[in-house]
N, C-alpha and C positions, 0 to 999 in steps of 0.2 A: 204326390209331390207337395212342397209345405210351398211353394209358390215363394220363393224367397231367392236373393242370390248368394254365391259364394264369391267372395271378391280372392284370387290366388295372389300374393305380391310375396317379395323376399330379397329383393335388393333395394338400392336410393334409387335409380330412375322407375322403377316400377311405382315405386310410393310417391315418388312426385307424381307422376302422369297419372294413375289413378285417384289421386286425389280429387278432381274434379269432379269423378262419378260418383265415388263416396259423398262426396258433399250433397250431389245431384238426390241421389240416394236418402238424405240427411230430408231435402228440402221439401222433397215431395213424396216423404210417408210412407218408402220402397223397404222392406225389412233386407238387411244383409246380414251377410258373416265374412269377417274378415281374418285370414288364413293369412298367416307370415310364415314361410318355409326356413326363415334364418338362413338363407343363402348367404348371404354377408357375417362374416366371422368377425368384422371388427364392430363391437356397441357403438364408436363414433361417426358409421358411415351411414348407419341406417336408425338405429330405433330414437335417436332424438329427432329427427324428421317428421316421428308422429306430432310432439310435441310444440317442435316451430310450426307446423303447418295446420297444428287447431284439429290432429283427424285423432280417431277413437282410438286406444288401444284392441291391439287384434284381439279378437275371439279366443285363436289360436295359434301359437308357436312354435313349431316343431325343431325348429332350432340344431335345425344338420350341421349349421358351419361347412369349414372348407375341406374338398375331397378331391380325387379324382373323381371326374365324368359320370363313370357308370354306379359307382359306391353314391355318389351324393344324389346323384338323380333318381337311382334305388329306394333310397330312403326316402327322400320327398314323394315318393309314387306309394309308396306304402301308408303314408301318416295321411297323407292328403285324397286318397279310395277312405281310411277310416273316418276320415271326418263328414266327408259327403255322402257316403253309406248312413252316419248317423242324421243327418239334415236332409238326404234325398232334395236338393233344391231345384228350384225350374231351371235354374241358369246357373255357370260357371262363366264366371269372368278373368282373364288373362291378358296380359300385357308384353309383349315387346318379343325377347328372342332368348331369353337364359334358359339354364336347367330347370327351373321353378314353372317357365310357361310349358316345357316340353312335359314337365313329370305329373302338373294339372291337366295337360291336354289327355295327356295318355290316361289317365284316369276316368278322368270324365265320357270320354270316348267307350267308355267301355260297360259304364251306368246309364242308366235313363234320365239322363239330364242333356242341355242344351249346351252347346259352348261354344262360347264369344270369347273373339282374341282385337282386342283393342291392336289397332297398329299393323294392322295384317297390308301384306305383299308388299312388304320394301325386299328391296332385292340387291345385295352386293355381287349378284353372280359367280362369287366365289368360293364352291363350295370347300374350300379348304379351312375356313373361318367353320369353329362350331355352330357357331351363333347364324348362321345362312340354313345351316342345315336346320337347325330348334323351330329358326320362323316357319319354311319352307315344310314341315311336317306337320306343325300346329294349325297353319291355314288348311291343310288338307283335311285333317281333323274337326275343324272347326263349323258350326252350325250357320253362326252370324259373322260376317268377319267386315269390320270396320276400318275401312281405307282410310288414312290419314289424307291421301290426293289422288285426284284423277288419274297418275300412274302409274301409283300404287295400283289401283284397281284396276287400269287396263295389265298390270302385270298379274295378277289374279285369274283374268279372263283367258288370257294367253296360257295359262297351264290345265286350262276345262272348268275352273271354277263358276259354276252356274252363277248369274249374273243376281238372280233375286236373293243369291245371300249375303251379297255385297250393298255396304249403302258407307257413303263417301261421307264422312264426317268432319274432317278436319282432324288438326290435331292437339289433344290435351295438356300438349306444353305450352300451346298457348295458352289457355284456360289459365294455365300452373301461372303461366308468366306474367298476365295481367294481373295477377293476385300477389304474386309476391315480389315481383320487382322491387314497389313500393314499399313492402315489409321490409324489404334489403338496406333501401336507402334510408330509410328510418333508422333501423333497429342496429345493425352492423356498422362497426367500426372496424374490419378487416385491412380494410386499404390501408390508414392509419397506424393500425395496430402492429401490421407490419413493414412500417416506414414508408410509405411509399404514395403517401399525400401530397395530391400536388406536383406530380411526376409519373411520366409516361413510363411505361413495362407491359411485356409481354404476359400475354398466360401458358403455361403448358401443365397440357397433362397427356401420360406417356406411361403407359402401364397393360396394354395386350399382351397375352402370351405370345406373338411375333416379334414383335416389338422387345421386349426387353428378355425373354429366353434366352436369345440370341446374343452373345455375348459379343458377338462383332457387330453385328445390327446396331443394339444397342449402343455400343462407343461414337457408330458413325453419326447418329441420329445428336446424342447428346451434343459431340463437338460441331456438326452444322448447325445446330441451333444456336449454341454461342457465336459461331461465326457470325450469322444472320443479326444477332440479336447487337454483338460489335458493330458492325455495319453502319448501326441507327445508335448508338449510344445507348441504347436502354438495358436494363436488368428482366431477367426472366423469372416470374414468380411459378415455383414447380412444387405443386400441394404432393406429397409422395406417398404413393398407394402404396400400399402393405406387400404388395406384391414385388412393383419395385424395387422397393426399399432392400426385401432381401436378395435379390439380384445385384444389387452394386454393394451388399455385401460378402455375396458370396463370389462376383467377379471384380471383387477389390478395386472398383473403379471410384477415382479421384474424378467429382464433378467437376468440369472446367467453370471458367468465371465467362461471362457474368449469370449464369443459372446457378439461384439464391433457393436452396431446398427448403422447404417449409412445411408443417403436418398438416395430416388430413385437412381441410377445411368444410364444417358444417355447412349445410345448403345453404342459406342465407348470406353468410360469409361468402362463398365460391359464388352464387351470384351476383352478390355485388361486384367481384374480383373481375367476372366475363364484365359484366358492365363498363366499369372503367377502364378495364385494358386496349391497351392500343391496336393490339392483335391480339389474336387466339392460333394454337400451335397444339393439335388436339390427334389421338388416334381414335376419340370417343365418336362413337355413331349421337346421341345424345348432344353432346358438346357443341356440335355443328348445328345442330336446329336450334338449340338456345343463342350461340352466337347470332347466328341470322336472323333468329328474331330480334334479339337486342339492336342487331346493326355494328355488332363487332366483327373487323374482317378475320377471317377464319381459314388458316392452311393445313391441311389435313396430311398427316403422317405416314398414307394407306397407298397401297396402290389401286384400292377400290373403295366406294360408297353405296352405300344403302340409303341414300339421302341426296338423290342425284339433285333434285329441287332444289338445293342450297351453292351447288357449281351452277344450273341452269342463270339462277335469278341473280351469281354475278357475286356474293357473299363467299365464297368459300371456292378455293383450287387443292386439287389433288398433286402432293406434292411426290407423292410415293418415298421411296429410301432414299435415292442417290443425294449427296450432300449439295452438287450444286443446282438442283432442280428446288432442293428448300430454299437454300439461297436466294434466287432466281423469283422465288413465290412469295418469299418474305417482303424482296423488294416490291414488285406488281400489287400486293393488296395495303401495303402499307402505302404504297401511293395514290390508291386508287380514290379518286373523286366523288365517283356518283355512285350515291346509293342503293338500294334493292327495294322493291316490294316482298312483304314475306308471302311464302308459298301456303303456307299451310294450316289457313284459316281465321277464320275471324274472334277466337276464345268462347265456342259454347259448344264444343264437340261432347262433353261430358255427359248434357243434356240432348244431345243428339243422339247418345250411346244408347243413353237410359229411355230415350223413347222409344227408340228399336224393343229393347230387353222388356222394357215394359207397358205396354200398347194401352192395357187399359187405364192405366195410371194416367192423370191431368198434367202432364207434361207439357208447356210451352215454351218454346223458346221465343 
């Protein structure tokens, strides 16, 4: 083994949250290799992210773009056995719950290498969600498996995960968020840029395949949100995934007022956005932990969470579909007083990762 890691990323949440470790990586003399699957098909969701956030261009790109399930995850399992076949590394590293961590885990699983899944045992209990299923196979698979919170990791235990490959780390969006917040407020003029300085609005993003497939789903969701958003006089700033976008126009849906459709927004820009909005109106597993951290109140679109920490600590309600239980949620956190403590650590999980992966390395936090 060349003693080195294989960092696996291929979406924007994977690249923010592993940026901490790469950096980690960066600080204290750790060789990596860094492997982008191109899960993201659109260049402005993911590869200027290397860019704003100062990390290396990948090693490697394989560059699948978008597919069905089994076609795209095929092919990331194929390019990503040839790359670590050529590296043989001590460590594979993985992130979160896409095709990208399921088609690395299955890979690696099957080499002589070690593999660590950043973010291991959140648990939506829903296996109807791809994405429950990707997590839920890759902690099984996995060598070292890094809990973001203590229950995370008692959900870990609860499925026979031997306890010594669990170490409770926190989690690396805080790392992300201490670090770029401030780049946000600096550097972006998003708020601005699209009118809305100096003036309360919501955020939403609204883009699952439940969520907008669904051609009545999605109507009721969009018109409760306007309703909610009527209610308080504010506009709704809605950045529209690629995905969306072609759903309202192939179910010819006319957005209601006051939801203002706006393009992608680059990380930097969309964190500022969670910052200053007055609410957050999210179906993202992601979205909620940054909301929360930030301290914006956050109503979730789902009838489930993998992020129970952020309804626990009082940041974030589960509003599921029905139109008047958004209503109802919009009201309660837009009103809501008292603050939260964030769940999910102090910002040095990254260097927490990297001590696990690499023991004899001079690691201090």
């Amino acid at each position: 083994m060349s003693g080195e890691i294989v960092i696996v990323l291929g979406t924007r949440p994977e690249i923010i949250k592993l940026a901490p470790v790469v950096r980690a990586c960066e600080t204290h003399g750790v060789p990596f290799t860094l492997l982008h699957t191109g899960q993201h098909y659109s260049d402005s969701l993911d590869s200027v992210f290397f860019e704003q956030l100062g990390l290396p261009e990948p090693d490697y790109n394989l560059e699948v773009g978008s597919a069905q399930h089994g076609k795209q995850t095929g092919e990331m399992l194929v390019g990503i056995e040839r790359v670590l076949q050529k590296h043989t590394p001590e460590t594979v590293l993985v992130q979160g719950d896409t095709n990208s961590v399921l088609a690395a885990a299955l890979a690696a699983s099957k080499l002589d290498t070690e593999l660590g899944h950043v973010e291991a045992g959140l648990r939506s209990f829903d296996r109807e969600m791809p994405e429950e299923v990707n997590r839920v196979l890759t902690d099984h698979a996995s060598d070292l498996l890094f809990a973001p919170t203590e229950g995370s990791k008692e959900n870990l235990l609860a499925e026979g995960v031997p306890e010594s490959r669990v170490t409770v780390t926190g989690n690396t969006v805080v790392d992300a968020l201490h670090r770029n917040r401030e780049l946000a407020q600096q550097g972006s003029s998003a708020v601005s840029d699209l009118g809305f300085e100096g003036r309360e609005f919501f955020l939403m993003t609204l883009h699952r395949e439940e969520n907008v497939d669904d051609e009545g789903r999605f109507r009721r969701l969009l018109a409760a949100v306007s309703r909610a958003a009527d209610r308080h006089g504010v506009p709704v700033v809605y950045p529209i995934h690629p995905r969306a976008q072609a759903r309202l126009e192939e179910f010819d849906i006319e957005v209601p007022s006051p939801v203002c459709l706006v393009e992608p927004q680059d990380y930097l820009d969309f964190l500022l956005l969670e910052d200053e909005a007055r609410l957050v109106l999210t179906d993202s597993g992601g979205v909620q932990e940054e909301a929360c951290i930030l301290g914006t109140p956050c109503v979730t679109l789902r009838d489930s969470t993998e992020r129970p920490e952020t309804v626990a600590a009082g940041a974030n309600v589960l509003a599921e579909h029905d139109p008047e239980e958004i209503i109802n949620s919009v009201d309660w956190m837009v009103y809501k007083q008292d603050g939260w403590e964030n769940p999910f650590g102090d910002g040095r999980a990254g260097e927490r990762i990297l001590q696990a992966v690499a023991p004899k390395q001079e690691v201090e936090l």
